[in-house]
N, C-alpha and C positions, 0 to 999 in steps of 0.2 A: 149165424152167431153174432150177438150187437159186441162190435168195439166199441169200448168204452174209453178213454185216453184219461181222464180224470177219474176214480170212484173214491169219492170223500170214505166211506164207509173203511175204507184197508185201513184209516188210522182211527178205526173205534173197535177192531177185532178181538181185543183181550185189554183187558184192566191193566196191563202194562203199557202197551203200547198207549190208552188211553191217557195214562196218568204220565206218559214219556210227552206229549204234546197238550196239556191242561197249558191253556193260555194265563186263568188266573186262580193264586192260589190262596190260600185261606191259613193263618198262623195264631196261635192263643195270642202273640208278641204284638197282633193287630189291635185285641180288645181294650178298654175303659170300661171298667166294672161299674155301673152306679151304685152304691147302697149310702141306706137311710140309717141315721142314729139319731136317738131321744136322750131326753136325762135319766134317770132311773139307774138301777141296778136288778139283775139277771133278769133281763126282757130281753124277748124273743118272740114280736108279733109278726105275722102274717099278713099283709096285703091280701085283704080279701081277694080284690080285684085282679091280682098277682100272683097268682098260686107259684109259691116257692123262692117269694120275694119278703122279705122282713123287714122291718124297723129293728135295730136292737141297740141295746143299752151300750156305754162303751164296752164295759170288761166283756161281755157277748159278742161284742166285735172284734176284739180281736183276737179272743177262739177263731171267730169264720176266719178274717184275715190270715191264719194260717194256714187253714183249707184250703184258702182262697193264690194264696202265695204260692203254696204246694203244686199247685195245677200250672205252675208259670204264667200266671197273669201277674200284669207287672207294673199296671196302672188302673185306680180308682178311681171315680168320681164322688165326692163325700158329700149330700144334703140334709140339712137339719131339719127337724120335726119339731119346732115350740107349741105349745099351749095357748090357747087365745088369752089368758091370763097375761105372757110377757112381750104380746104384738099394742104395738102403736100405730099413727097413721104417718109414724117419724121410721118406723123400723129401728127406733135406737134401739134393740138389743143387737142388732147385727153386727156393731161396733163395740159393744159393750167388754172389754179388758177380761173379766171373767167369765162370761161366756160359758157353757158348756160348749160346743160348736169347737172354739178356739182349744179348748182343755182337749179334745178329740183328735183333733189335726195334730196338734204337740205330742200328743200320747201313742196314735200309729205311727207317727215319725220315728219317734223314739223307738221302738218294738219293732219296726220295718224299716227301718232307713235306705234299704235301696227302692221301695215302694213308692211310683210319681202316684203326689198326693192334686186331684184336681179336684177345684171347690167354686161353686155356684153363687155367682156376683147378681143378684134383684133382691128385691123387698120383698119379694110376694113371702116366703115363709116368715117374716118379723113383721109384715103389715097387717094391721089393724081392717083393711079392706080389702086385705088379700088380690092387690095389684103391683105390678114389677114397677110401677113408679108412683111418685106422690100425688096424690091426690089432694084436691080445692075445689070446691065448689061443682063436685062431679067428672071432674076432666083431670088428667092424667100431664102435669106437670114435668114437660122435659128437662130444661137446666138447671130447675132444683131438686131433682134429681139424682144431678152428676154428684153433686159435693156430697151426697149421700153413698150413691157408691164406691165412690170415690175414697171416704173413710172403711168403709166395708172391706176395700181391696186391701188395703193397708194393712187393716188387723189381721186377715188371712194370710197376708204373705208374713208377717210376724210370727203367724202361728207355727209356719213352717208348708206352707200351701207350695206344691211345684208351676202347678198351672193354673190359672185363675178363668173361668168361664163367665163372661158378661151375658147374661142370658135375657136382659132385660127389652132390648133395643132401643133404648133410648138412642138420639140421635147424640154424636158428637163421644159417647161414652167410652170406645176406648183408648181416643187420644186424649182426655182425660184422665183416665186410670194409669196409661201408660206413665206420662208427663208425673203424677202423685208419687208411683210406685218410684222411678226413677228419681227424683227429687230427695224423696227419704232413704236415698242407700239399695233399692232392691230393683236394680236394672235388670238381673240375672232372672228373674220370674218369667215366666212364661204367660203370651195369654191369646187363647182358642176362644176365638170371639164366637156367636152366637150370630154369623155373617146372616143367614136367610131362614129367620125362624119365622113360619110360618102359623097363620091365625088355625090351628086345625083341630078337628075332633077326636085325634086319636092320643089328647093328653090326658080324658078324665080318672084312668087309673092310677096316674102318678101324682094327682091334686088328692086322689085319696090315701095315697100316702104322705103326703106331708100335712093333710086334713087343710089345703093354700086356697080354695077356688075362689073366685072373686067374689067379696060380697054384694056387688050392683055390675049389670053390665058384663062387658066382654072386654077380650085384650085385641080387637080389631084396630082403634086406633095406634099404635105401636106394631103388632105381627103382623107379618105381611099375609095378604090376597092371597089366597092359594091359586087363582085364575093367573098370576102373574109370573113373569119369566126372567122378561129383561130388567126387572127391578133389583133381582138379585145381585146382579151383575153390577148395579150400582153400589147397593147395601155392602158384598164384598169390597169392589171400590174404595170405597171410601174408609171401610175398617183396615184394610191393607195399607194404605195409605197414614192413616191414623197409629200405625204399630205394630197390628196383631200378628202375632206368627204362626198362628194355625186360622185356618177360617171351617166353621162347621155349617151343615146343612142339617133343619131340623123342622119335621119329621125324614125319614131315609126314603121309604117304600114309593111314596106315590110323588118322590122328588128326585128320584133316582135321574130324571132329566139336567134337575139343577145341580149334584152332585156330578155327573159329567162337564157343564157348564163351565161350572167354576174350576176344575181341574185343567178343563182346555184353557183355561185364562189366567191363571195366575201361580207361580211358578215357588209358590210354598204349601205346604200339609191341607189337604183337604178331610175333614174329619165328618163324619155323621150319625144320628145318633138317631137308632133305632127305637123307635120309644116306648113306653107302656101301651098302647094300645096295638101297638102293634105285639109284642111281647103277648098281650093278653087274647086274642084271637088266634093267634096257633095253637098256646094252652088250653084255650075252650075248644075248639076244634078236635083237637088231639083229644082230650077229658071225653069228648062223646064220640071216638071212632068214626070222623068223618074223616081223618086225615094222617098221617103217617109226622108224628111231630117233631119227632129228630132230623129226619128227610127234607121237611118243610124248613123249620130252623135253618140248615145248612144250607138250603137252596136261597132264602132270604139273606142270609150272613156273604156268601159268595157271590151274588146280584149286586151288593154295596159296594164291596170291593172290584168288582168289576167296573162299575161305574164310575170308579176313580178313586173314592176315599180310601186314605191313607192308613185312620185308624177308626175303630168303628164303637161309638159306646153303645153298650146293650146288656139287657137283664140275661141274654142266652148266655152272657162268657162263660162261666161256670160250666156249663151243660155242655158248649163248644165245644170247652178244653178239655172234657173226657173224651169226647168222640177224637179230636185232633189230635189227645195222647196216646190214644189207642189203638191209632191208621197206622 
C-alpha cells in the first residue's frame, strides 16, 4: 500500500470543500465598467469589433446605467466618441465648458450619485492626429502637453469625474494634474494613473470605438516596450511619487508579470485593465465553438486578480456579474 503523508487532492474532493480553501476570489465590487457615449439622441451602436459593447447616446445610457447599476457594479469608466469635425491638433474640445462629454459626467452623477464616475485624461479622442499628446513637426511634444491636460483634468473634475485616469504617458503628467487639481479646490479627486501602459496590439478594437487611431505613426515613443520589465517599476515610481493613488497596468493578460510587480512594490491599489482585444478574442472564440466563453472570461477575470490587481476594468463586468450573482 503507498503512504502517502501529503495528498493535495483531499482538499479538491467536492465543490465545498473546494470553494472552503479558493485562495483568490472574484466580486462584481472588483469591476470598472468602460463604456463609450456620443452626442446624438436614442443611439445605441454596436462595436463592431465588440460584440455586445456599444457607443450610446446619453438618454440610452442611462437606461444601460441602470442595468448596469442593478447588477451591483459600482464603478465606470466614461470615454468620448467626437467626430473628426470637433478634433484639433490643440484637442480644445476636451476643455471646452459645454462639451457633450462634461454634460455626460454631470448628467450620471445626477441620476447615480453613488456611482464612481472615472474618465480618461489624453488627447487622442479630441486630436486632430489622433495621438495622446501634441504634435509639431511629427514628434510628440511632452511639456506642452501637460498644460493641456492639465486643463482637461480640471473640467472633468468640475464635471463631477470621481477618478480621473491619465492615460497618456506623458512624462511628469500627474504631478502636474495633481498640483492643477489641487490648486483649483478639487484635492478630493482621485487619480489611477496609467503607471505601465504598454505600446501593444491588443488596442485596435477600442480605437474602433472611439474611431481615435493615429493618423501617422505609432504611440511607441510614449508606451512602453512590451520586452520591458524593470521600467515599469520606474514609470510606477515616479507616478507614485508624483501623487497618484491608484497605479494601473495596461494591457492585463500578457502583463500579468507586471501586475504582480507592482503589487510587490508599492503599497497602494494596483488596478488593471483588461482591454478590447483581449475582450474581443474570447467573444470570437466563443462565436465559433472553439472555446467555452463564460469559463474562459472567469478564468481570465480571476488570473488578474490573482496577480494582484485590486480592481479590474473590463468590457466582461456586465457578463461577470450575472455569473457572480448567480453562484
Amino acid at each position: 500500500m503507498i503512504n502517502l503523508a501529503r495528498r493535495p487532492r483531499r482538499n479538491r474532493k467536492s465543490a465545498g470543500i473546494r470553494d472552503l480553501v479558493q485562495e483568490t476570489t472574484l466580486q462584481v465590487s472588483d469591476f470598472i465598467y468602460p463604456m463609450f457615449v456620443q452626442e446624438g439622441t436614442n443611439l445605441k451602436i454596436e462595436v463592431k469589433s465588440m460584440p455586445g459593447i456599444h457607443r450610446f447616446s446619453l438618454d440610452n445610457l442611462l437606461e444601460e446605467l441602470k442595468e448596469v447599476t442593478d447588477l451591483g457594479i459600482r464603478a465606470i469608466d466614461l470615454f468620448p466618441n467626437y467626430p473628426e469635425s470637433k478634433k484639433d491638433r490643440f484637442a480644445s474640445e476636451s476643455y471646452h465648458e459645454n462639451t457633450f462629454y462634461f454634460k455626460a459626467i454631470t448628467a450620471v452623477k445626477e441620476k447615480f450619485p453613488e456611482l464612481v464616475i472615472m474618465t480618461d485624461v489624453a488627447m487622442d479622442p479630441y486630436s486632430s492626429d489622433g495621438h495622446d499628446g501634441l504634435v509639431e513637426n511629427g514628434k510628440i511634444l511632452n511639456d506642452a502637453t501637460l498644460e493641456i491636460l492639465g486643463n482637461m483634468s480640471l473640467a472633468q473634475a468640475k464635471a463631477g469625474a470621481d477618478i480621473l485616469g491619465p492615460s497618456d504617458m506623458m512624462d511628469g503628467r500627474v504631478g502636474y494634474i495633481r498640483k492643477h487639481l489641487d490648486s483649483h479646490g478639487f484635492s478630493e479627486v482621485s487619480i489611477m494613473s496609467y503607471s505601465a501602459k504598454y505600446a501593444s496590439a491588443f488596442y485596435g478594437p477600442f480605437r474602433d470605438a472611439l474611431e481615435s487611431a493615429p493618423k501617422f505613426g505609432d504611440k511607441k515613443t510614449y508606451q512602453m516596450n512590451p520586452a520591458n520589465k524593470r521600467e515599469a517599476l520606474l514609470e510606477a515610481q515616479l507616478d507614485f511619487e508624483e501623487g497618484a493613488d491608484m497605479l494601473m497596468v495596461k494591457p492585463a493578460l500578457s502583463y500579468l508579470d507586471i501586475i504582480r510587480l507592482l503589487d510587490e512594490n508599492f503599497d497602494i491599489p494596483i488596478a488593471a485593465y483588461n482591454v478590447s482585444g483581449e475582450y474581443a478574442m474570447i467573444k470570437a472564440a466563443a462565436a465559433n465553438g472553439w472555446l467555452d466563453g463564460d469559463r474562459a472570461m472567469m478564468e481570465v477575470l480571476t488570473s488578474i486578480r490573482r496577480a494582484g490587481a485590486k480592481c479590474i476594468l473590463t468590457y466582461f463586468a456586465k457578463d461577470a456579474a450575472v455569473i457572480l450573482n448567480g453562484a
